[in-house]
C-alpha positions as a Markdown table, in Angstrom:
| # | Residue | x | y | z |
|---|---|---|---|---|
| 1 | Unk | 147.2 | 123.3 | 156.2 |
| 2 | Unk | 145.7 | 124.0 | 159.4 |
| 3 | Unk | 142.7 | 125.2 | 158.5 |
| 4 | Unk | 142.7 | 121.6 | 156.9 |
| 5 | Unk | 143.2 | 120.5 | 160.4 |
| 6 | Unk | 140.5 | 122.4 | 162.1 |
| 7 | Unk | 137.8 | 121.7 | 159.4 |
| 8 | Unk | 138.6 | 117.9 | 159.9 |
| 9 | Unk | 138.8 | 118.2 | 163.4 |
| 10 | Unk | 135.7 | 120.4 | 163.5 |
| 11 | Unk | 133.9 | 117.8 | 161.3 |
| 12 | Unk | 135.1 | 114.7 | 163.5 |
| 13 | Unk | 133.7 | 116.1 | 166.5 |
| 14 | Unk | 130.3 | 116.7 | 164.7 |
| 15 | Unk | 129.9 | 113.7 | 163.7 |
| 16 | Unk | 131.2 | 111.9 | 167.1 |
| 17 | Unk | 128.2 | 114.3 | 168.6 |
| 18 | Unk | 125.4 | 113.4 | 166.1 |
| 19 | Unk | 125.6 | 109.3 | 166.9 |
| 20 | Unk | 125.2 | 110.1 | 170.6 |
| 21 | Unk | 122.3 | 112.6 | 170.2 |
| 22 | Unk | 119.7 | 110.9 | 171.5 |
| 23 | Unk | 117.3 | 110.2 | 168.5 |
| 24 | Unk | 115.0 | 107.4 | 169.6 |
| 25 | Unk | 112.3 | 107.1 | 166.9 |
| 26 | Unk | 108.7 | 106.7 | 167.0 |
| 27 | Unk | 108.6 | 102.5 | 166.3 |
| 28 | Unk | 111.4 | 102.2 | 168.9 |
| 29 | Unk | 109.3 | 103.5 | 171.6 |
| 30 | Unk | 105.7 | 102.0 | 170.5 |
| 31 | Unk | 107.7 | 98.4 | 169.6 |
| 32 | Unk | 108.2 | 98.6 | 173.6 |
| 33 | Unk | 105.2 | 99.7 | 175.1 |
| 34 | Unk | 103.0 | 97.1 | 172.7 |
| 35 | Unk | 104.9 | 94.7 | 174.4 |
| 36 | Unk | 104.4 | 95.9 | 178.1 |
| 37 | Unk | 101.0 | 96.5 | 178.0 |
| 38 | Unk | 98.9 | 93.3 | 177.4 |
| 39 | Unk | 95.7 | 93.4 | 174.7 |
| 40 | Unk | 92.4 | 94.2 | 175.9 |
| 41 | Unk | 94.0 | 97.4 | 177.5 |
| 42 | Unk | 92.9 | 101.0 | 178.3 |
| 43 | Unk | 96.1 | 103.2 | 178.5 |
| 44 | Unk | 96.0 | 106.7 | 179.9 |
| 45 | Unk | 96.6 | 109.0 | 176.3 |
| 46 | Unk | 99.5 | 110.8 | 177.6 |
| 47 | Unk | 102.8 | 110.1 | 178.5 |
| 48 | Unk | 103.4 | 109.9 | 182.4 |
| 49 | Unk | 107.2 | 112.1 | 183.1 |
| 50 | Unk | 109.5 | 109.6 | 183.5 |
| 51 | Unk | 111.5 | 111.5 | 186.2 |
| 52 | Unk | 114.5 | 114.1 | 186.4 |
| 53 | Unk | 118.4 | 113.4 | 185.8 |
| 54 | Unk | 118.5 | 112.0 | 189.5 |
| 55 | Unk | 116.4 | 109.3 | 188.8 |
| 56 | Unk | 118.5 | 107.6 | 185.9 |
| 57 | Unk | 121.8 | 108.8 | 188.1 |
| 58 | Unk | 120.1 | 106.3 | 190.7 |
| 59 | Unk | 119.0 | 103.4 | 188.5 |
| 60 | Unk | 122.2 | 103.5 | 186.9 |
| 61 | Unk | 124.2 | 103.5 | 190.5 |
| 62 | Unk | 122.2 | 100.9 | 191.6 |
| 63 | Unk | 122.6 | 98.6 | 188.8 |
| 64 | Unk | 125.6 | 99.6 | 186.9 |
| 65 | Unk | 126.2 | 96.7 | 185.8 |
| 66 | Unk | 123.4 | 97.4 | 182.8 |
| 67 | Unk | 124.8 | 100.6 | 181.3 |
| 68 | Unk | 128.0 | 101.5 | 179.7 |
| 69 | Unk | 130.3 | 104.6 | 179.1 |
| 70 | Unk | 128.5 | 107.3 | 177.0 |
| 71 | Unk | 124.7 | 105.6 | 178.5 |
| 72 | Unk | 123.7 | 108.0 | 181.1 |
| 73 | Unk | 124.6 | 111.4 | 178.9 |
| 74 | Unk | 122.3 | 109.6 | 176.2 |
| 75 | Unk | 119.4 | 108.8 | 178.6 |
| 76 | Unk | 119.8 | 112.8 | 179.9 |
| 77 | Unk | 118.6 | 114.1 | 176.5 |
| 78 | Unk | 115.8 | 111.6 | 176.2 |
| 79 | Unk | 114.4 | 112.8 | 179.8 |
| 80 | Unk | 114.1 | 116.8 | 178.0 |
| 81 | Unk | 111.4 | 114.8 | 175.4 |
| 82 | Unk | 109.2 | 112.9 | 178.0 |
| 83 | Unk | 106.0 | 114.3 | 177.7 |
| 84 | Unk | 103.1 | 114.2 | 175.2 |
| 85 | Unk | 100.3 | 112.3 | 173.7 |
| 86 | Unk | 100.3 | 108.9 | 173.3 |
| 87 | Unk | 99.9 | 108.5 | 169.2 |
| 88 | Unk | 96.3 | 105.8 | 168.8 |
| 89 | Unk | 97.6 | 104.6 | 165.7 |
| 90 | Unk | 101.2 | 103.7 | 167.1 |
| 91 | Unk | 99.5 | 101.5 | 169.7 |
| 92 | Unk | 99.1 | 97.6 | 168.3 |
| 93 | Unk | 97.2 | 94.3 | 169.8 |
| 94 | Unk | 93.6 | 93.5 | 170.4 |
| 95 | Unk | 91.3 | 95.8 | 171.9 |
| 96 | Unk | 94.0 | 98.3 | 173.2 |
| 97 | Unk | 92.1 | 102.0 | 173.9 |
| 98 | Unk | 93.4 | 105.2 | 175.1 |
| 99 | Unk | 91.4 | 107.5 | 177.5 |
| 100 | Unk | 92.2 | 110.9 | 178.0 |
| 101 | Unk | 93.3 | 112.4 | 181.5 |
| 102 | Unk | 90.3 | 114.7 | 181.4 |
| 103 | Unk | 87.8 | 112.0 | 181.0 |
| 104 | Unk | 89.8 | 109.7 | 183.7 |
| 105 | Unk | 89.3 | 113.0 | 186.1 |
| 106 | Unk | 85.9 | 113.2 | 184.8 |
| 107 | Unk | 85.3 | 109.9 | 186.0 |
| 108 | Unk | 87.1 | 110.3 | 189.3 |
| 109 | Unk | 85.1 | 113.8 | 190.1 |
| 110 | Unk | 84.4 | 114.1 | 193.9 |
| 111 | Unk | 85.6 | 112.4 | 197.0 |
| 112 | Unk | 84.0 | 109.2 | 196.9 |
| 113 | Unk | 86.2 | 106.8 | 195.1 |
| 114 | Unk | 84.4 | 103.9 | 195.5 |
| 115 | Unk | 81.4 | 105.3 | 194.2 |
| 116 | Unk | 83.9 | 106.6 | 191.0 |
| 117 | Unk | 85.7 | 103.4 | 190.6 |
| 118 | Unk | 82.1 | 101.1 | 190.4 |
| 119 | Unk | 81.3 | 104.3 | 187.2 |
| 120 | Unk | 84.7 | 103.2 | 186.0 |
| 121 | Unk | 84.2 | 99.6 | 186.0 |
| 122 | Unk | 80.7 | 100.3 | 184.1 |
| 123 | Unk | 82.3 | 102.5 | 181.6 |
| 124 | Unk | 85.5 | 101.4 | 180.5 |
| 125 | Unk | 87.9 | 98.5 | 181.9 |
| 126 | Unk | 88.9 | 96.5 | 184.6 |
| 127 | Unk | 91.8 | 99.2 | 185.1 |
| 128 | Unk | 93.9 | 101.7 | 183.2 |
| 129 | Unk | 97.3 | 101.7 | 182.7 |
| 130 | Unk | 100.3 | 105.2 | 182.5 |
| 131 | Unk | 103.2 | 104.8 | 180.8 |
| 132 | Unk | 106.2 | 107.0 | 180.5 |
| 133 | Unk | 108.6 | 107.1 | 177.4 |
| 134 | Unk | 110.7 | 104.3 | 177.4 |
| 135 | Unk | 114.9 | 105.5 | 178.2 |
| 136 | Unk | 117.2 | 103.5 | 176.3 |
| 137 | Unk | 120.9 | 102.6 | 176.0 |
| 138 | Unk | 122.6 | 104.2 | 173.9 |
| 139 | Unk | 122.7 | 100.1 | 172.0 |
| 140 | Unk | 119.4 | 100.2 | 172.3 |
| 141 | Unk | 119.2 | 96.7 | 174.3 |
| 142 | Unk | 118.5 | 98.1 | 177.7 |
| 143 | Unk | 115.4 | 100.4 | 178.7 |
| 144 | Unk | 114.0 | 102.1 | 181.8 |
| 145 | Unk | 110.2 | 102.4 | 182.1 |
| 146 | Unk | 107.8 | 103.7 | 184.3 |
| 147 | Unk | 104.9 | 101.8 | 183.8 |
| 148 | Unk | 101.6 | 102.0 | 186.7 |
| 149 | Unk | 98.3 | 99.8 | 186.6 |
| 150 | Unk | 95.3 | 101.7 | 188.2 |
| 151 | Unk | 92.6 | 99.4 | 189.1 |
| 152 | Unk | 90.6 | 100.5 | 192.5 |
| 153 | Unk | 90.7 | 102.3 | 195.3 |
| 154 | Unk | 93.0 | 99.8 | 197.4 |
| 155 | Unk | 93.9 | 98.2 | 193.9 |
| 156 | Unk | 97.1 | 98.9 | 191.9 |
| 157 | Unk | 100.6 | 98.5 | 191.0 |
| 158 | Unk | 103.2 | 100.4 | 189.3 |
| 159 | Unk | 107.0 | 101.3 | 189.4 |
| 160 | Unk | 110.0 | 102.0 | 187.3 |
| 161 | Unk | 111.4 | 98.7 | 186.2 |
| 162 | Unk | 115.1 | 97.6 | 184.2 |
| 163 | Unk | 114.2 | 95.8 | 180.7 |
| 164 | Unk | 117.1 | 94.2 | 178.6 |
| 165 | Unk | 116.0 | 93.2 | 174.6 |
| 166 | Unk | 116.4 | 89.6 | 173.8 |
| 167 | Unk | 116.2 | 88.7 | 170.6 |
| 168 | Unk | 114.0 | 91.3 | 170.1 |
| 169 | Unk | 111.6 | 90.4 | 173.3 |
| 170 | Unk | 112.1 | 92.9 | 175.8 |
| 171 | Unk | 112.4 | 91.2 | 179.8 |
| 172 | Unk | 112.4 | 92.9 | 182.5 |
| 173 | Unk | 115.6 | 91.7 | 184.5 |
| 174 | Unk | 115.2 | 94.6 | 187.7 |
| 175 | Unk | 112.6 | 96.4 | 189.7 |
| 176 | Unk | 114.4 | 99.8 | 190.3 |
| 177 | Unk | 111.2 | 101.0 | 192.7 |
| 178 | Unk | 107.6 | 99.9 | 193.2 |
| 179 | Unk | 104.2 | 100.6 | 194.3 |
| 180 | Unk | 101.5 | 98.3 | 195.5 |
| 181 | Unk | 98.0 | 99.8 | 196.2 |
């Protein structure tokens, strides 16, 4: 009879583990970002880190009012899985290209950024945009992005910003920090 016990309390806590695991698939994450990132776009081909632990310990203490019991472990295992390339075929709207790191550094050789910015503007876009990984909720209705828009020397924007899912259209309700070039 106990053994009983054990195996069912054994199995109980398996499966109270496995639906927080953080398992965000591949069209939650891409659903998101071809929402943030308008058509006609070039996006940097890798994932930008998103941050350490800290940083969603101080989103979520800033604006707890977002997040609920169980939210922060779940956005703790997603940090681990931040990095990587950004999969082409995932990305959706009109015109949206990728550029790799090493031609954006290619681009940017030297100390004249002027001079690399006017090659840019030939070349490619208006701009580039880096993205992290979107961090969600553990209902999935609440995200945390980093999300940066390179366009010049004394041109740019970029910051980590609170999004809440509406009917599924993503808003962004909070700017947690910001940049302005």
């Amino acid at each position: 009879m106990k053994y009983i016990l054990l195996f069912t309390a054994l199995l109980f806590v398996s499966i109270a583990h496995s639906q927080t695991t953080a398992k965000i698939t591949d069209e939650e994450i891409y659903s998101f970002i071809n929402q943030q990132i308008p058509d006609s776009s070039l996006i940097e081909n890798r994932f930008r880190e998103f941050g350490d632990t800290d940083n969603i310990v101080s989103i979520m203490g800033r604006f707890p009012e977002y997040f609920r019991d169980g939210d922060k472990e779940f956005m703790f295992q997603q940090i681990s899985n931040q990095t990587g390339k950004i999969k082409k075929r995932l990305i959706t709207g009109n015109a949206k290209k990728l550029i790799s790191k090493s031609k954006i550094r290619w681009i940017f050789r030297g100390r004249d950024f002027d001079r690399s910015w006017n090659r840019f503007y030939k070349k490619k876009a208006k701009g580039f945009y880096r993205v992290s990984k979107p961090i969600f909720s553990t209902d999935r209705n609440i995200a945390i992005f980093y999300i940066g828009f390179h366009c010049g020397s004394l041109c740019g924007k970029g910051g980590k910003f609170i999004y809440k899912k509406k009917k599924d259209v993503w808003e962004r309700v909070e700017i947690s920090y910001m940049w302005v070039s």
